[in-house]
N, C-alpha and C positions, 0 to 999 in steps of 0.2 A: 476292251479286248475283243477283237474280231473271234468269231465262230469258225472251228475249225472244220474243214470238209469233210464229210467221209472220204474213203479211201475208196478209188475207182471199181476197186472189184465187186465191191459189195454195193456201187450206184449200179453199177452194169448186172448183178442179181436183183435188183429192184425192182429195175425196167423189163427184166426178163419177163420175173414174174407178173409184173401188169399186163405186157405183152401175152401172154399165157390166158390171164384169166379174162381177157377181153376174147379171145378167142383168133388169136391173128397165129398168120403162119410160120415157122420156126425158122423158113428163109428169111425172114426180115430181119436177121441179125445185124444190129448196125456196127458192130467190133470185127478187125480182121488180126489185132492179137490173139495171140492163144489162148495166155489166161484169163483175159477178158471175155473171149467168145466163150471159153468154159463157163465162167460164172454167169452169162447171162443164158445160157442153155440149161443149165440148170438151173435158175431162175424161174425159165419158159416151163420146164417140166415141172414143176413144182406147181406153177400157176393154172399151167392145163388141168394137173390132175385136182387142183380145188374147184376148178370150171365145172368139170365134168361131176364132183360131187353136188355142186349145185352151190358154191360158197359165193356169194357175189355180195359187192358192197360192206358195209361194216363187217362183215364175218368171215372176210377174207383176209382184212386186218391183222386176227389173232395168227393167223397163218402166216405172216410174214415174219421175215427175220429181220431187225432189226441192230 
């Protein structure tokens, strides 16, 4: 039985988030749906603000949503 995908919105919070906590800029959204570009912007913001705590690497992990 094949593995089923996640569900795009929550790949596009993902990426947000990595996007975020590598430190890149919130124009690089690569979505031009809505709800898409929502969940990866919040994604972003959720990632910057573990950045800027200083979360990086495994400890950024617990941070994410899975």
């Amino acid at each position: 039985m094949k593995r089923q995908k996640r569900d795009r919105v929550s790949r596009a919070f993902s990426r947000g988030y990595h996007a975020g906590l590598s430190g890149k800029s919130q124009d690089l959204c690569p979505f031009d749906a809505l709800d898409h570009r929502a969940s990866w912007i919040n994604g972003w913001r959720e990632g910057r603000t573990d950045h800027l705590h200083g979360y990086r690497g495994i400890a950024s992990i617990q941070h994410l949503k899975v």
